[in-house]
C-alpha positions as CSV (number, residue, x, y, z in Angstrom):
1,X,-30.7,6.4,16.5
2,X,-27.8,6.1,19.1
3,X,-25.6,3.2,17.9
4,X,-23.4,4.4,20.8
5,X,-20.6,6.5,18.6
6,X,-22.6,9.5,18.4
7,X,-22.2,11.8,20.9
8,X,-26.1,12.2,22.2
9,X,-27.5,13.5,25.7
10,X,-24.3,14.4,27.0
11,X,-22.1,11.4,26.1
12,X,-18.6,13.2,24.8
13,X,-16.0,11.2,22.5
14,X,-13.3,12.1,24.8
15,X,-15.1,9.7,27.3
16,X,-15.8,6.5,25.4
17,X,-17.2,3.3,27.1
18,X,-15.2,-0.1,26.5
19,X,-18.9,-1.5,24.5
20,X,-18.5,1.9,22.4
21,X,-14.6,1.6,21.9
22,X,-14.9,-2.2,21.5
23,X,-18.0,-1.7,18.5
24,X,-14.4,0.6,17.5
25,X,-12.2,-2.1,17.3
26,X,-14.8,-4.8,15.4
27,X,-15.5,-2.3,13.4
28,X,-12.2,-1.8,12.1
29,X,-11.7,-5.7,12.0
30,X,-14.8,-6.0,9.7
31,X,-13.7,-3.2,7.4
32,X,-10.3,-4.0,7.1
33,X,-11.9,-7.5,6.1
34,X,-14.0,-5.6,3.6
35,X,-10.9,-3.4,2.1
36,X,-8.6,-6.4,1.8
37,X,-11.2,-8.7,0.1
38,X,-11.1,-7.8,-3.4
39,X,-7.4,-7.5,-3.6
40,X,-7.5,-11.1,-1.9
41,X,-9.2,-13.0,-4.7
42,X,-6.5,-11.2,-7.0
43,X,-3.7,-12.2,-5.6
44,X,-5.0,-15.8,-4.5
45,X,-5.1,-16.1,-8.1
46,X,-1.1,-16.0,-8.5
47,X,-0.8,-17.8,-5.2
48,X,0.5,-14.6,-3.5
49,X,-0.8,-13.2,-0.2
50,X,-1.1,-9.5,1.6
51,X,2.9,-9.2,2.5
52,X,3.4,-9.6,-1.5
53,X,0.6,-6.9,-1.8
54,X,2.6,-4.6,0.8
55,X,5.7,-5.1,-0.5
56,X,4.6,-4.1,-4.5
57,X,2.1,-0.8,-2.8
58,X,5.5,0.3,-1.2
59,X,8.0,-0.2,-4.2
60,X,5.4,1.7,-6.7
61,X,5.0,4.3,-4.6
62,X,9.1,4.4,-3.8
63,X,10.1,3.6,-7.7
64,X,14.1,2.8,-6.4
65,X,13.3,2.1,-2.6
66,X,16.2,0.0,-1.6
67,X,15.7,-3.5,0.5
68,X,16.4,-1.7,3.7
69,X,14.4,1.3,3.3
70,X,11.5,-1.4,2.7
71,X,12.3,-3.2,5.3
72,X,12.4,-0.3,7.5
73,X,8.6,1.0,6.0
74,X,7.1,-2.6,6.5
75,X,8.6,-3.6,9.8
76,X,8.9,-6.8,8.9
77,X,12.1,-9.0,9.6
78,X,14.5,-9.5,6.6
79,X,14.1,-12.9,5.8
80,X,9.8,-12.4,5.3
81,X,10.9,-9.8,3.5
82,X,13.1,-11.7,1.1
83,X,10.7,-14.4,0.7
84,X,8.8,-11.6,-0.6
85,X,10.9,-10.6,-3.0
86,X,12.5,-13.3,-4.3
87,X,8.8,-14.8,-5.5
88,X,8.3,-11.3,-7.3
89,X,11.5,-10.9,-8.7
90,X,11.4,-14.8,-10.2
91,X,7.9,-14.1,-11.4
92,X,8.9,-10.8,-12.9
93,X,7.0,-8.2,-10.9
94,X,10.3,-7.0,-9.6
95,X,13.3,-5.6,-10.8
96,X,15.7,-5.4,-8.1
97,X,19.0,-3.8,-9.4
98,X,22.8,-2.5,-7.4
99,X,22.9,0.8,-6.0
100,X,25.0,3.1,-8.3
101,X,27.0,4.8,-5.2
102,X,26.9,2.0,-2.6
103,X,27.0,-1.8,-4.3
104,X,25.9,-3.0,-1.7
105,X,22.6,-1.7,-1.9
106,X,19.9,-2.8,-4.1
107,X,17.2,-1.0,-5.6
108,X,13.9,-1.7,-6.5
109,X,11.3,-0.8,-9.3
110,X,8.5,-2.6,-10.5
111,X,8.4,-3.8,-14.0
112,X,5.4,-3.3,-16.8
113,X,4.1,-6.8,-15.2
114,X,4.4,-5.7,-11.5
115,X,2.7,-1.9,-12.1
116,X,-0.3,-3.6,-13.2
117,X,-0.8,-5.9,-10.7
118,X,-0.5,-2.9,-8.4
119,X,-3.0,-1.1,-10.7
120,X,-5.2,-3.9,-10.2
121,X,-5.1,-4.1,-6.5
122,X,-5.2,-0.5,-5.9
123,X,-8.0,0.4,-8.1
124,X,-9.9,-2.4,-6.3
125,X,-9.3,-0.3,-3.0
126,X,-9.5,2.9,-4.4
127,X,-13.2,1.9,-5.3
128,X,-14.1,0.3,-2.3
129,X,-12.5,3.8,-0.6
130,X,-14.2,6.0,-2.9
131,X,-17.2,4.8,-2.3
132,X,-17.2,4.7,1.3
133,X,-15.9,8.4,1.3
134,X,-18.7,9.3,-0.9
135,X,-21.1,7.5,1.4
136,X,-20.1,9.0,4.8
137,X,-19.3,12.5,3.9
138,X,-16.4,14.9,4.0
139,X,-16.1,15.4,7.8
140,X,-16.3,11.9,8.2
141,X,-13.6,11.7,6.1
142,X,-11.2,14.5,7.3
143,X,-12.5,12.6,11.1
144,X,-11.7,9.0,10.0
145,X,-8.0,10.2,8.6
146,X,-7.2,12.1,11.8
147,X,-8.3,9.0,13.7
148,X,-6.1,6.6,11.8
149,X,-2.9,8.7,12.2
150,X,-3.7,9.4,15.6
151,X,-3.0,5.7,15.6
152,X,0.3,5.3,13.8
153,X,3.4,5.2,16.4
154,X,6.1,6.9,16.1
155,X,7.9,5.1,13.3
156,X,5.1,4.7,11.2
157,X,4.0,8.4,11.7
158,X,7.7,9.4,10.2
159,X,6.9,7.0,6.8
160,X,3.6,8.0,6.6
161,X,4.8,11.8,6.8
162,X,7.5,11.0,4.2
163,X,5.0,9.7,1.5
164,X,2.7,12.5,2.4
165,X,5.0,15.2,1.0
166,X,5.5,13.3,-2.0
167,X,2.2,13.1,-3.1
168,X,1.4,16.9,-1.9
């Protein structure tokens, strides 16, 4: 079956049509619907929505990010950021404390009650993720990665990097 992605009779990838880059583009809307659903309901349930879900994925996996820094990796503007914050540092998700060499700065950790939250959240897209891995294959995989970062500009590319050599 051609659903117009696959590259059949002659049709190369390097030379998409609008209809297949626009199936593309509702493709990602649909899945991103899909990936963000679970971790919805959960945080509907403590009135929270995605930024609060951002801004608790980036702390755990930068234990001691400072505000800036997190500002920098969310590109958001300072005062949605500190909206953010505030609501999970008064509900106790967040433990924001000053920067040993520069007082200025604060620094960020989640607390017992934040990490699993983000457990919560995460597993639910680490189980949607796995199972769509498992379902379309490793070269699908390795293709669907390159795609994404392909995507990233410059900025996000250099965050994206950073946290890469973390993990590896």
């Amino acid at each position: 079956m051609n659903d117009g992605m696959h590259p059949q009779m002659g049709q190369s990838l390097l030379f998409l049509t609008d209809e297949q880059l626009r199936k593309g583009i509702e493709a990602m809307f649909f899945a991103y619907r899909g990936f963000t659903a679970d971790p919805d309901r959960i945080l509907a349930e403590k009135s929270y929505g995605r930024a609060h879900h951002r801004a608790i994925h980036f702390i755990h996996r930068n234990p001691g990010t400072t505000v800036n820094n997190l500002l920098s990796i969310l590109g958001v503007t300072k005062q949605s950021l500190n909206r953010v914050l505030r609501t999970l540092i008064e509900d106790g998700l967040v433990a924001s404390t000053v920067g040993k060499q520069d007082k200025r700065e604060r620094h960020l950790h989640l607390t017992s009650d934040g990490a699993e939250l983000e457990r919560a959240l995460s597993d639910a897209q680490r189980d949607r993720m796995r199972a769509a891995y498992r379902a379309a294959g490793p070269d699908a995989v390795i293709g669907f990665r390159q795609v994404l970062e392909a995507m990233m500009d410059e900025d996000a590319r250099r965050h994206y990097e950073a946290m890469k050599d973390r993990t590896e």
